[in-house]
C-alpha positions in Angstrom: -68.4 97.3 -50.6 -71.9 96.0 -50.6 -72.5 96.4 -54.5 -69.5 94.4 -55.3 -71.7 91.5 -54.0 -74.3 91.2 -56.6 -74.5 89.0 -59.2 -77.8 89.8 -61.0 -79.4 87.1 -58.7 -83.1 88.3 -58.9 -82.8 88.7 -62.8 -86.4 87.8 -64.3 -88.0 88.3 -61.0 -90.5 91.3 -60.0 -90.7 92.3 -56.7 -93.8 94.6 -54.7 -92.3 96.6 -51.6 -94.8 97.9 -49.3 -93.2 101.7 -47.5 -90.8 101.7 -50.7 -91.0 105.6 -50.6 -87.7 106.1 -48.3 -84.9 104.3 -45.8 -85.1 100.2 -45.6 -88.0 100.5 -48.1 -85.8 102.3 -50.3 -83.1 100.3 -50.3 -84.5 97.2 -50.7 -86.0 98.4 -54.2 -82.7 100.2 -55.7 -80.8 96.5 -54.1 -83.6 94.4 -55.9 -83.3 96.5 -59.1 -79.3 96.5 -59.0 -79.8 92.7 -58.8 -82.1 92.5 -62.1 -85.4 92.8 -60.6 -88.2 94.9 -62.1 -89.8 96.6 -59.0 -93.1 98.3 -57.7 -93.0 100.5 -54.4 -96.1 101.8 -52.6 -96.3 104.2 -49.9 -99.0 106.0 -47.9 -97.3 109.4 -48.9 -100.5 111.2 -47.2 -101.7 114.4 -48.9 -104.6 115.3 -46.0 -105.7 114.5 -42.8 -107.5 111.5 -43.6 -104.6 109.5 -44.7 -102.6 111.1 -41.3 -101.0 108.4 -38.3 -101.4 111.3 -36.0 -99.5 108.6 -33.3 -96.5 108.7 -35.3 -93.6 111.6 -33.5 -92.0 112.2 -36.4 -92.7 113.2 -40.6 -93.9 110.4 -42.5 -92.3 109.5 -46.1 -94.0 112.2 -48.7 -95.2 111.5 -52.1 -92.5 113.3 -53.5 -90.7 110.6 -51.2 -92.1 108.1 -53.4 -91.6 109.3 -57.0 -87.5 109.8 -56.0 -87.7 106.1 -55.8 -88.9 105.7 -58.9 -86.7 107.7 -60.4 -84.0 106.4 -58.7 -84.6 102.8 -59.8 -85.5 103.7 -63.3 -81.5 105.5 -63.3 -80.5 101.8 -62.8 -82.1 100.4 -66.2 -84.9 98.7 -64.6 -88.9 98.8 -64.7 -90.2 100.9 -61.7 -93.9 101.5 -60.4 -94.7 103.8 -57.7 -98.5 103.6 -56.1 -99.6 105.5 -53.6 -101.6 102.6 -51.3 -102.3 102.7 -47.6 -101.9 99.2 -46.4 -104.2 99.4 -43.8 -106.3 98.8 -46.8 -107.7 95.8 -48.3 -109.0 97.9 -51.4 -105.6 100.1 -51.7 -103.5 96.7 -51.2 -105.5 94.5 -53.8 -104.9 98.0 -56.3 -101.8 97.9 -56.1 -101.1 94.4 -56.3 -103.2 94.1 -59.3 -101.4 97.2 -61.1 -98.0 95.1 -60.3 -99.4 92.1 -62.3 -100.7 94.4 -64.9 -97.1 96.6 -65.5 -95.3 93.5 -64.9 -97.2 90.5 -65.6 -96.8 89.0 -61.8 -95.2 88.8 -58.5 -92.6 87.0 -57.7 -91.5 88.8 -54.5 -93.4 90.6 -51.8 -91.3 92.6 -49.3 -94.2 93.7 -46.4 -92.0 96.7 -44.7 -94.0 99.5 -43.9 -94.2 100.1 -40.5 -94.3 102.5 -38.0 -93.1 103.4 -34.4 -94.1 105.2 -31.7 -93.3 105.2 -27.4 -95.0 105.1 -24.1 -95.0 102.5 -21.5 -97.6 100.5 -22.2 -100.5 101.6 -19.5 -99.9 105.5 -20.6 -100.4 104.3 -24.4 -103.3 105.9 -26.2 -105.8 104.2 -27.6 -104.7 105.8 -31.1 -101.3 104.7 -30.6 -102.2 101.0 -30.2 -104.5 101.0 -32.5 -102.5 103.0 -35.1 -99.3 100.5 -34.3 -101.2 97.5 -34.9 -103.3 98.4 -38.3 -100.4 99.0 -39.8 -97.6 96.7 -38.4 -99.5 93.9 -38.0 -102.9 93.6 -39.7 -101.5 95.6 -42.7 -99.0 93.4 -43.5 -101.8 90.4 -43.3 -103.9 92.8 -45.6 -100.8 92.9 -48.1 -100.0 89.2 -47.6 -103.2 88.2 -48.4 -103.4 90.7 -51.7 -100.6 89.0 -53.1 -100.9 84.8 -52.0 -104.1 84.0 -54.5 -101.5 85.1 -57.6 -98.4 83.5 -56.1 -101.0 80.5 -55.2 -101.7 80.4 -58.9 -98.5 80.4 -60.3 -97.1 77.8 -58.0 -94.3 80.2 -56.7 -93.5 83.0 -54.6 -91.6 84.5 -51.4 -93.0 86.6 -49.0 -90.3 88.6 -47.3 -91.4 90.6 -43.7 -89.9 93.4 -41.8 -90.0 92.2 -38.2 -87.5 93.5 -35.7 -85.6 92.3 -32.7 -89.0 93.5 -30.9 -90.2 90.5 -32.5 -87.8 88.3 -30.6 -88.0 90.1 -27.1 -89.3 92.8 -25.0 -88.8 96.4 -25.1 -89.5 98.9 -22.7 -91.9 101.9 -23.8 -92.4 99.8 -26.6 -95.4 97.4 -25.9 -97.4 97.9 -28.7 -94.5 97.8 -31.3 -93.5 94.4 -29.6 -96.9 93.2 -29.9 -97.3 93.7 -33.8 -93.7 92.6 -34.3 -94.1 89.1 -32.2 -97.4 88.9 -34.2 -95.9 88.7 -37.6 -93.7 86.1 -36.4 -96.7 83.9 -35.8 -98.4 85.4 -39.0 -95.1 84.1 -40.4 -95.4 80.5 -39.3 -98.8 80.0 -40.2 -98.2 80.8 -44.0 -95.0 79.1 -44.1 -97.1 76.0 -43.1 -100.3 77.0 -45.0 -97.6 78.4 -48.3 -95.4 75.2 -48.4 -97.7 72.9 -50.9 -97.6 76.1 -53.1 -94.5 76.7 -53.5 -94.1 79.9 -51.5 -91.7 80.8 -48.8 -92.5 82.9 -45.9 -89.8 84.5 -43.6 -89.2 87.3 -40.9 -86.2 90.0 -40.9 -85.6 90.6 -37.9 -83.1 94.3 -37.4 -81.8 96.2 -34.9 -81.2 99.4 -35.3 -80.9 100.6 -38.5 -79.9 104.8 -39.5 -83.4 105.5 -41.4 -85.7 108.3 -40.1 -87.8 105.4 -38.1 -84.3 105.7 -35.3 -83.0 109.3 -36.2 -85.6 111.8 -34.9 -86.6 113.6 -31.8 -88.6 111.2 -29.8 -86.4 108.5 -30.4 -83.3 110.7 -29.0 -85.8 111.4 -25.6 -86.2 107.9 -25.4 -82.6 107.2 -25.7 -81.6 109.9 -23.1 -84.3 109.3 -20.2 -86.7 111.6 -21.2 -84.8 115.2 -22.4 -86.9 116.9 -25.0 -83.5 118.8 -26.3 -81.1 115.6 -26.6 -79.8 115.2 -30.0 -78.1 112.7 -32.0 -74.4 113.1 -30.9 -75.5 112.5 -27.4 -77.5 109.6 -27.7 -75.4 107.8 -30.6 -73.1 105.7 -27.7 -76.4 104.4 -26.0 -76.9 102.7 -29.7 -73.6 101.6 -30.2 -74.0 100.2 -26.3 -76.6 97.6 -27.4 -73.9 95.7 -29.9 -71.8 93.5 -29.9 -70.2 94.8 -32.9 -68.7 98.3 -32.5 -71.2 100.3 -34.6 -74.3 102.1 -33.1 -76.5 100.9 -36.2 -76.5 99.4 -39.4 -77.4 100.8 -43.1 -80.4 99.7 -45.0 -78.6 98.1 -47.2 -77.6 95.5 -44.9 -80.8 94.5 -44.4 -81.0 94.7 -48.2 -78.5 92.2 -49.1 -80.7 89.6 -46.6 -83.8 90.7 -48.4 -81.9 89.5 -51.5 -80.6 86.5 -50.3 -84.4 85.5 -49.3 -85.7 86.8 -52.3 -83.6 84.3 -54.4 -82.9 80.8 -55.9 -80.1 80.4 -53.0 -82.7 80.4 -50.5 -85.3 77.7 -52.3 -85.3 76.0 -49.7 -85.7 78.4 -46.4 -89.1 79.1 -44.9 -90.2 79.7 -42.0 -87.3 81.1 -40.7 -86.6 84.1 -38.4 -83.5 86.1 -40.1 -81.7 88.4 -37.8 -78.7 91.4 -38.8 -78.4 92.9 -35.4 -74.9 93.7 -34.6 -74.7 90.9 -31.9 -77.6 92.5 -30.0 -79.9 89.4 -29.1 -76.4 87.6 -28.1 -75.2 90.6 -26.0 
């Protein structure tokens, strides 16, 4: 259903998607490429213990991860690079910005989505959780921002697309820190939008619910879900989901969120910045 919608409505545009190795990351590429974009994906993909988020409870995206998106973008007929860049990074984020502009010759679209997740309420969180949570949620998506804007600044056009989340809108329980960074790209958000406008670049938060990615469907997500049982499992939890819609589905599929990446990403959407995008099933209403 969801490819019959496109129209080729990114054609001529390149687009750099930050955690582009698997789930919303992943769809966003093969949905920007479907729709004529040429695209770059980075990942962290670690290969030792100095790239690690030992704070994150479940496996991060590999960089075998990462190359399947390339390959699976390059099946669809369009230009694909895949970097390995930590965005936690100034250095790694300027890399692969600049290795965009030289495969490419610009940027035209920056989708900041990596992120991570993790749980605790919010006086047992370590130190390495919070930390962890905001380098990369929050100040790495300033770090890729801020790699990108002098290129869009001097080509008098751009849109800056961010992965917020509902837990930018409210609060969550066992999820301080996550709330924190998400809130805090809202406001990072607003500030460009204001700071972007005379440039010709749009700034705008996506704001999810849940969405069936490996970030929702893993083991310390099903604990939280149940109360605290180390041995729940999906099946079990899956109508505590559905529970938080308004719509009778207990999440959505990345591409849903793709196809308001695209939207943002486009000429139909000149004119919105500033804006805080939510596909939540009805949840905030609810």
């Amino acid at each position: 259903m969801g490819r019959a919608l496109l129209l080729g409505r990114l054609d001529g545009k390149v687009a750099l998607i930050t955690g582009g190795a698997r789930g919303q990351g992943r769809s966003h590429a093969l949905t920007f490429a479907r729709e004529g974009a040429e695209v770059a994906v980075c990942d962290l993909a670690p290969e030792g213990s100095a790239d690690a988020l030992r704070s994150v409870p479940y496996p991060l995206a590999s960089a075998e991860d990462l190359e399947e998106t390339r390959r699976a973008v390059e099946a669809l007929g369009r230009g694909c690079l895949a970097v390995r860049a930590d965005v936690r990074s100034s250095a790694q984020m300027r890399g692969a910005a600049e290795q965009t502009v030289e495969r490419f010759g610009k940027v035209d679209v920056l989708v900041a989505n990596a992120g991570i997740e993790s749980f605790g309420t919010a006086h047992e969180l370590t130190e390495e959780q919070w930390d962890e949570m905001l380098a990369v949620n929050l100040t790495g998506v300033w770090k890729s921002c801020r790699a990108v804007i002098p290129h869009m600044i001097e080509r008098g056009r751009g849109a800056i697309l961010i992965t917020s989340s509902i837990a930018g809108l409210k609060g969550l329980a066992n999820q301080a820190h996550y709330c924190a960074a998400k809130h805090g790209v809202v406001g990072l958000m607003r500030s460009l939008a204001i700071e972007l406008a005379p440039h010709g670049i749009r700034v705008n938060t996506v704001h999810p619910s849940s969405v069936d990615t490996p970030i929702i469907k893993n083991q310390a997500m099903y604990t939280l879900f149940s109360g605290g049982r180390l041995d729940a499992t999906l099946d079990e939890v899956t109508s505590a989901f559905r529970d938080l819609n308004l719509l009778d589905t207990p999440w959505m599929e990345p591409e849903d969120i793709s196809h308001a990446m695209v939207y943002l990403a486009s000429d139909e959407a000149r004119y919105v910045t500033g804006t805080t995008f939510t596909i939540d099933a009805g949840l905030m209403a609810k």
